[in-house]
C-alpha positions in Angstrom: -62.3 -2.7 27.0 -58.4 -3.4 26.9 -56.7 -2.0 24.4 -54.4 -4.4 23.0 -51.9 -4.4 21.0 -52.2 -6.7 17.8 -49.1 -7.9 15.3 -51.0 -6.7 12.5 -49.3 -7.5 8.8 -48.0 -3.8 8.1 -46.6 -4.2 11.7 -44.9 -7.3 11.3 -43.8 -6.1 7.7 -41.7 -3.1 9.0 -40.2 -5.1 12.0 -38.7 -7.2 9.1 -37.4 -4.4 6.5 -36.2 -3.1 9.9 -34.4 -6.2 10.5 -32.8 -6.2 7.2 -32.0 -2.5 6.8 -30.0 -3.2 10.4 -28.3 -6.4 9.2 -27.5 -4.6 5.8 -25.6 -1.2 7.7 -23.8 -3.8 10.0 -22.2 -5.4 7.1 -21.6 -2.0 5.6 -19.9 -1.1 8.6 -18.4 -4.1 9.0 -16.7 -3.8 5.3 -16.3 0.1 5.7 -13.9 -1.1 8.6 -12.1 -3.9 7.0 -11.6 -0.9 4.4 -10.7 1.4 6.9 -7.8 -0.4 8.7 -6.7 -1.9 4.9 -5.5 1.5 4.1 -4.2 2.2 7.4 -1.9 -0.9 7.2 -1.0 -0.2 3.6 -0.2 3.8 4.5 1.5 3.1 7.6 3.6 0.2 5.2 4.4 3.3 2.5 5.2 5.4 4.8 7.4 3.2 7.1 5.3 3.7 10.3 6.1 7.9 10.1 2.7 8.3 11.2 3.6 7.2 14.9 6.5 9.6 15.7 6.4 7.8 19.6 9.7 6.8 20.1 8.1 3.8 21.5 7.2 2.6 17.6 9.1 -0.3 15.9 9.9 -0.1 12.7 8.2 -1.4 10.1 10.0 -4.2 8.4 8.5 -4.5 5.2 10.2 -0.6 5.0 13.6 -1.2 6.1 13.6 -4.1 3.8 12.5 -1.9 1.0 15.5 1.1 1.9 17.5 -1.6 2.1 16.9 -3.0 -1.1 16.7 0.5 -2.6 20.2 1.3 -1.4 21.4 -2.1 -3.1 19.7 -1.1 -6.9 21.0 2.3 -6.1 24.9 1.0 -5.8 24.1 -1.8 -8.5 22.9 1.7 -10.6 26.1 3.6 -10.0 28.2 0.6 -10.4 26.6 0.5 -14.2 27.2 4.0 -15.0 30.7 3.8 -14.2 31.3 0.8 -16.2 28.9 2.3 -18.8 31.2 5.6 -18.8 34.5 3.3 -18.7 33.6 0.9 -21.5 32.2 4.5 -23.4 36.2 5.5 -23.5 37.3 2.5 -24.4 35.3 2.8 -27.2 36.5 6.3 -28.3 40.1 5.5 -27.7 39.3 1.5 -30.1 37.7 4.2 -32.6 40.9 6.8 -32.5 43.4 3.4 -33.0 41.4 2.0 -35.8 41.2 5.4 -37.9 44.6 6.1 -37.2 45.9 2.5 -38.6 43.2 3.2 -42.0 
């Protein structure tokens, strides 16, 4: 007698949770990666590329845009403190005229 093999239900029932636990890993994978090379794009953004140190590596331009911008708040900053501190004197010395003419 041949022994055959016969698709019986418990057979074909783990073929298809078998199926499905594949399918659902690959699209854990698949999203695990998408997450994966998010964060690499967002830490290689923060840190202006710094990770590479090839002297081959552009820039990053979303970075020199950012130290660029940083270095026009930071004069726009110092600007303001010296008009702050200028107007501050002005004040004192308005203040001094006015009590001396009371």
């Amino acid at each position: 007698e041949a022994c055959r093999q016969t698709s019986s239900p418990e057979n074909i029932l783990n073929k298809v949770q078998d199926n499905e636990e594949e399918e659902r890993l690959n699209r854990e994978l698949e999203l695990t990666t998408k997450e994966r090379n998010e964060l690499t794009d967002r830490l290689l953004y923060v840190t202006g590329g710094s990770m590479n140190k090839s002297p081959y590596s552009r820039p990053n331009p979303f970075y020199e845009n950012l130290k660029i911008k940083e270095k026009e708040v930071m004069s726009l900053l110092h600007n303001l403190d010296t008009k702050n501190i200028e107007h501050r004197e002005k004040f004192q010395e308005l203040k001094k005229e006015i009590n001396f003419y009371r």
